[in-house]
C-alpha positions in Angstrom: 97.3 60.1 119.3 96.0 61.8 122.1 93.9 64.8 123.0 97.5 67.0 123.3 99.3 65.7 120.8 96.8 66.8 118.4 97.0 70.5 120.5 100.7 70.6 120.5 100.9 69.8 116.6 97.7 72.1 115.5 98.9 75.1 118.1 103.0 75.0 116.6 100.7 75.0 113.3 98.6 78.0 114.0 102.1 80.0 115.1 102.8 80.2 111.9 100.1 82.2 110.7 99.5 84.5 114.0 101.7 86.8 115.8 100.5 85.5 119.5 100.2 82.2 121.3 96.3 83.4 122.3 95.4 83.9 118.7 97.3 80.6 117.8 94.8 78.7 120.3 91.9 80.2 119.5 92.5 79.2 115.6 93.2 75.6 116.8 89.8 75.7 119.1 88.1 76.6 116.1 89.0 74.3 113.7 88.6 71.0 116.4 85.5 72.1 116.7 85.0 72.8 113.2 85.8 69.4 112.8 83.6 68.0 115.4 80.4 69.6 113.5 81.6 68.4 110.7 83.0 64.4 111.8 80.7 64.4 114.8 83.8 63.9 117.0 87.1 65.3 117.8 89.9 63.8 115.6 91.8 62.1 118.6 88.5 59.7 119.2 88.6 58.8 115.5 90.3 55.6 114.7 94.4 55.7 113.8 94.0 55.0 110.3 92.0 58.7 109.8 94.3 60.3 112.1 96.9 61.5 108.7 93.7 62.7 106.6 92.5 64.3 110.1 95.5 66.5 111.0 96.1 67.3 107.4 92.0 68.4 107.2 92.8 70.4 110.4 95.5 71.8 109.6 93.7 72.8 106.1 91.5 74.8 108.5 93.6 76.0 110.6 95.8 77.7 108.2 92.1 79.3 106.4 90.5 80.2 109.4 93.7 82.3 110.2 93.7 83.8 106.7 89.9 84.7 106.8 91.0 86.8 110.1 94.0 88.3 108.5 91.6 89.1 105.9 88.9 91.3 107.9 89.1 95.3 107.9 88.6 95.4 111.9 91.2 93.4 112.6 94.1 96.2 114.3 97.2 94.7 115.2 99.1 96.4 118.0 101.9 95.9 120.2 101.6 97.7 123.7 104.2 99.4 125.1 104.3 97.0 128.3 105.8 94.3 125.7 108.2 96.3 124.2 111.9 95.9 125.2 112.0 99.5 126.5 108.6 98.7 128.5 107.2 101.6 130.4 109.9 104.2 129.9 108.3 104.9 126.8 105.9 108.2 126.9 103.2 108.9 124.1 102.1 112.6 124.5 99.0 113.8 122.9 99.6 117.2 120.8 96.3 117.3 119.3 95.1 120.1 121.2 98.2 122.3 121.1 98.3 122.0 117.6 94.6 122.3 116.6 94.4 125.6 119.5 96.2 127.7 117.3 94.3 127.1 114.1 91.0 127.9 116.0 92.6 131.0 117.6 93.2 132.3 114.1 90.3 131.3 112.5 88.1 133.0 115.6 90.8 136.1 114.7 90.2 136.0 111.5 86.1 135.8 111.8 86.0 139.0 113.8 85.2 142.4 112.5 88.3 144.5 111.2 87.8 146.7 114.6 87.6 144.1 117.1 90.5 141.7 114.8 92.9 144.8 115.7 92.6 144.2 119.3 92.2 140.4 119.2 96.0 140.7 117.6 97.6 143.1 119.4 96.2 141.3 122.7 97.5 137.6 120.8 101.0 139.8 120.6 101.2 140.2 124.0 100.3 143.5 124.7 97.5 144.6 127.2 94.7 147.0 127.2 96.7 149.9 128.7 99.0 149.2 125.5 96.6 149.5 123.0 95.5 152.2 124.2 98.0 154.4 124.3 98.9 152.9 120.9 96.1 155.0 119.8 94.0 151.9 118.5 
């Protein structure tokens, strides 16, 4: 066999343990030259009769050098939204700060001395300092 046969069996291999082509090359890279440390050649330059205990070996590490990946914490699967059938139309909007702005507003309110929380709430109301004041506060 030659130098792509060996990458077109290992690669439809390594798709079955990845979720991209990328990944599914970068497994089979690995494991040739996992084998090449280990042989001291690639498996296509050994002779024929090795080639079955070769792809089966490489195959062997394929399919544990995909699982040790799987396996680590940092690994973060994503899709973007580019790929997705809906593509760009897709918004994300980040609400963070409108929700976390009122907690801190009444926390701050709530931190203030009774005389100055009085105004801080009537002026979070809506009313203005010419209201307050003839409020009587």
């Amino acid at each position: 066999m030659d130098a792509m046969l060996w990458l077109q069996r290992l690669t439809r291999w390594a798709r079955l343990f990845t979720r991209w082509d990328a990944e599914a090359d970068d497994l089979v890279m690995e494991a040739l030259h996992a084998c090449r440390r280990h042989f001291g050649s690639y498996p296509w330059e050994a002779p024929p009769e090795a080639h079955p205990q070769l792809l089966g070996r490489c195959q062997r590490k394929v399919r544990s050098l995909a699982i040790d990946h799987n396996r680590r914490a940092w690994v973060c699967h994503e899709l973007l939204l580019v790929d997705t059938p809906v593509g760009e139309s897709l918004a994300c909007r980040d609400d963070t700060e409108a929700m976390i702005e009122p907690l801190a507003v009444e926390q701050f309110i709530g931190s203030l001395p009774p005389y100055l929380r009085v105004v801080a709430e009537l002026y979070e109301a809506g009313y203005n300092i010419g209201d307050a004041t003839t409020r009587g506060y």
